[in-house]
C-alpha positions in Angstrom: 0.0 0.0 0.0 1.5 3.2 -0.9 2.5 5.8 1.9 1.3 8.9 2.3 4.5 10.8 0.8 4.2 8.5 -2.2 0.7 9.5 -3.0 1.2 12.9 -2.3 4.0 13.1 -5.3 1.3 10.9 -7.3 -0.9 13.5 -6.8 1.6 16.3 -7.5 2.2 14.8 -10.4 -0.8 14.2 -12.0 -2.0 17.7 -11.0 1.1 19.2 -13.1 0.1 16.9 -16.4 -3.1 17.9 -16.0 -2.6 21.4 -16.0 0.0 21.3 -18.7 -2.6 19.6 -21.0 -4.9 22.0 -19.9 -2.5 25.0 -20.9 -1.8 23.1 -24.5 -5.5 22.7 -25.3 -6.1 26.9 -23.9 -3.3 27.7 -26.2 -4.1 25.6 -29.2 -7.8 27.3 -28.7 -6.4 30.6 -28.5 -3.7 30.7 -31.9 -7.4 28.5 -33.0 -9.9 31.5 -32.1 -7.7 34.1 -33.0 -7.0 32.4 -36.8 -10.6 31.6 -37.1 -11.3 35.8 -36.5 -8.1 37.1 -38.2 -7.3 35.4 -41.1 -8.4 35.5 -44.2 -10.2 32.8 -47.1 -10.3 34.5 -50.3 -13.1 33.9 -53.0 -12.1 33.3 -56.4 -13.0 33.0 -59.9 -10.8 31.6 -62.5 -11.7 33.2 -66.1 -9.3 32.7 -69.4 -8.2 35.1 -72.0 -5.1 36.5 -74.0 -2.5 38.9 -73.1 -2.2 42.5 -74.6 0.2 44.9 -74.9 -1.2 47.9 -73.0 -5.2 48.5 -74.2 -4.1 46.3 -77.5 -2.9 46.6 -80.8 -3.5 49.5 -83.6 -5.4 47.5 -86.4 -3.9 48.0 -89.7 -6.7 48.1 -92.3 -6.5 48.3 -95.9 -7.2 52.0 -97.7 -8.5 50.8 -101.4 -9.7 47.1 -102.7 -7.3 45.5 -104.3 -5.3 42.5 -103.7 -1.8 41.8 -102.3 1.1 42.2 -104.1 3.4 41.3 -101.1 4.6 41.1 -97.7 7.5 43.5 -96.4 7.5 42.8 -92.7 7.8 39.8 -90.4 5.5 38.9 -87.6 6.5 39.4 -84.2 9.6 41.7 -85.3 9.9 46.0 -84.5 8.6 48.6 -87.1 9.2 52.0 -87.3 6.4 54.3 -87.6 6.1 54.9 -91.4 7.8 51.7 -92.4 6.1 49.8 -95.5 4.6 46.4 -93.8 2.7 45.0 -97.4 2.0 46.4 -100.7 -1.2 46.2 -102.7 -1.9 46.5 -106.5 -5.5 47.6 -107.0 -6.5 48.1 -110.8 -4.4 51.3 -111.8 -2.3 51.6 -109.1 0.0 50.1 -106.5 0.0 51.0 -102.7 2.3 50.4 -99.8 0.7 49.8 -96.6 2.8 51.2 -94.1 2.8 51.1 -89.9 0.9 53.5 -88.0 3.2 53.4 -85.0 6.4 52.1 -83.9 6.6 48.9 -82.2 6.2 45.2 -82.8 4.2 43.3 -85.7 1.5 41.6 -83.6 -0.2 40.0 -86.4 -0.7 40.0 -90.2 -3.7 38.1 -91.6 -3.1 38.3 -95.3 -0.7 36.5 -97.8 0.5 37.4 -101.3 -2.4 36.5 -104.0 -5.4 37.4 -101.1 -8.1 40.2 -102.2 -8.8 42.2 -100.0 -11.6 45.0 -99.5 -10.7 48.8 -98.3 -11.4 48.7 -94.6 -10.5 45.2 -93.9 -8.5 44.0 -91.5 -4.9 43.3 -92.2 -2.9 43.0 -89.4 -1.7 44.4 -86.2 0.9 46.6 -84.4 1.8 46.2 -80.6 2.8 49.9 -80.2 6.5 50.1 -78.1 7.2 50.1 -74.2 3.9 49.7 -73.5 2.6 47.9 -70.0 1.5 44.5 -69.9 -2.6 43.9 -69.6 -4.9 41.0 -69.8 -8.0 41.0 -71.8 -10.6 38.1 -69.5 -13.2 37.1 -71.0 -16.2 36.6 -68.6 -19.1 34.1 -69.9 -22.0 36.6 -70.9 -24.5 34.3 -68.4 -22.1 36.3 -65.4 -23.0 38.6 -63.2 -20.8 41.6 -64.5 -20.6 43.5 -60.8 -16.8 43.1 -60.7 -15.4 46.6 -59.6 -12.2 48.5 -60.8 -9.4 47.6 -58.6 -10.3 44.1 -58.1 -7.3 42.1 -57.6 -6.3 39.5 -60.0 -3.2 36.7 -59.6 -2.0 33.8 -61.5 0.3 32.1 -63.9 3.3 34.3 -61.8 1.3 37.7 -62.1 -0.5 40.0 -60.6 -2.7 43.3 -61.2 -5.8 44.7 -60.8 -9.1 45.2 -63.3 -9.5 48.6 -64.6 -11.9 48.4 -66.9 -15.7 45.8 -67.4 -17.6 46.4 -70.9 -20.7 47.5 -70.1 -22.2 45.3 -73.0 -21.5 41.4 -73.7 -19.6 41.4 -77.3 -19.0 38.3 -79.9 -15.6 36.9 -80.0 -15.7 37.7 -83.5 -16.3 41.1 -82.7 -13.6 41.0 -80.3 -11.3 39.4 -83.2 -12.0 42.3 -85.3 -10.5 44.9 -82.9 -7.4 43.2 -82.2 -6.6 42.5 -85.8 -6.8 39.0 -85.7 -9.1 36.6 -87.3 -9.9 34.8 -84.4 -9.4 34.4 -81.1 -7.0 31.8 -80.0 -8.8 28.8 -78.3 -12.4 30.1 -78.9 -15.1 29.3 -81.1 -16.7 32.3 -83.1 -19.4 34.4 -81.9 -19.3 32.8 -78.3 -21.0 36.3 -76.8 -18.3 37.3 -73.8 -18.1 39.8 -71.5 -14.8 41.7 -71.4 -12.4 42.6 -68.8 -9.4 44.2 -68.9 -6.7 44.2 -66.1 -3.5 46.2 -66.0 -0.7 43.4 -64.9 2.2 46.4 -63.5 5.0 44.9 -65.8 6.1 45.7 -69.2 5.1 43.8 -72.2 7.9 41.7 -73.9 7.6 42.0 -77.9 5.2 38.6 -78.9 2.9 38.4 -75.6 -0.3 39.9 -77.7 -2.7 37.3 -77.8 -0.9 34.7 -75.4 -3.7 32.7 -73.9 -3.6 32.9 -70.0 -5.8 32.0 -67.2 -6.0 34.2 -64.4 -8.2 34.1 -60.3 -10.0 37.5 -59.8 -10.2 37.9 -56.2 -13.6 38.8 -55.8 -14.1 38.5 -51.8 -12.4 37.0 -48.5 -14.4 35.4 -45.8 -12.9 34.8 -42.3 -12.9 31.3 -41.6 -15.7 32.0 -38.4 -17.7 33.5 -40.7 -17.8 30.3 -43.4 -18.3 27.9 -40.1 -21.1 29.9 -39.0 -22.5 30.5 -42.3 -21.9 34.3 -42.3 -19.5 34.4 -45.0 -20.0 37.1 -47.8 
């Protein structure tokens, strides 16, 4: 039968496990409680689209029918402002189609031999030092209440939106003002709502029309709010 000193220490003992368990489980409840108020869950949506240098391209349309004779410039390589990019030969005359700014040839949708008709689109030209932007295409069924200044992460980068359309528009449509024939990876006149978001870096000559996919941030919950159903 144990003596009294022994179950004293017992007792001792026990006493000091219990209350360091008791201190663990207060702690682990308190770095617990204070996560579950402080921290943040964010609430994101995951949209595709292309990159753009700054807004997008200047179009390059064609001034007269005619057809084209041929092709001066490269894709993807710097023109000056002024420099001859194609040349057509209508039915009396011949007529060099030159850049309208100075930068990088985006895109160039005709070959020797093709007619073309005055005002169509040609090609395109990524004007120089220009910051890099996103152009996401939103499914026209979406809500479209997504504010300037929402933030926006993925594939290594970050920005913010700075402009919604007000109006859904055809990818076709949208083709059309970028100077290309189509949209890479979607099917023609899908009606989508645009969103443009600046990305804070520079654009690299050939990132035009790079397909990307990008989160927009568009809440954060703390986690006691989700567990008690009170998230926004």
């Amino acid at each position: 039968m144990p003596r009294t000193g022994e179950l004293d220490d017992v007792v001792r003992l026990t006493t000091r496990r219990s209350w360091a368990l008791l201190t663990a489980v207060l702690l682990a409840l308190g770095v617990g409680g204070t996560w579950a108020v402080v921290a943040r869950i964010e609430s994101t949506v995951s949209v595709e689209g292309i990159l753009l240098a700054g807004r997008g391209p200047t179009v390059v349309t064609a001034p007269a029918t005619a057809t084209v004779a041929s092709v001066e410039a490269v894709t993807g390589r710097p023109v000056a402002a002024g420099e001859v990019l194609l040349t057509l030969r209508g039915d009396d005359e011949t007529i060099e189609v030159t850049s309208p700014v100075a930068g990088f040839l985006s895109t160039l949708t005709v070959r020797p031999g093709d007619s073309v008709k005055g005002g169509a689109t040609l090609g395109a030209v990524d004007r120089a030092e220009q910051r890099l932007s996103a152009l996401l295409l939103l499914d026209a069924g979406q809500p479209a209440g997504i504010p300037a200044g929402t933030p926006v992460r993925g594939a290594g980068l970050s920005g913010t939106v700075t402009q919604v359309e007000a109006y859904p528009l055809s990818t076709t449509d949208l083709a059309d003002r970028y100077g290309i024939l189509r949209l890479p990876g979607y099917p023609d006149e899908r009606l989508v709502r645009p969103v443009l978001v600046d990305l804070g870096v520079s654009a690299w000559p050939g990132a035009t029309l790079t397909p990307v996919r990008l989160d927009l941030i568009v809440g954060t919950d703390r986690p006691l709010d989700v567990l008690l159903g009170g998230g926004r």
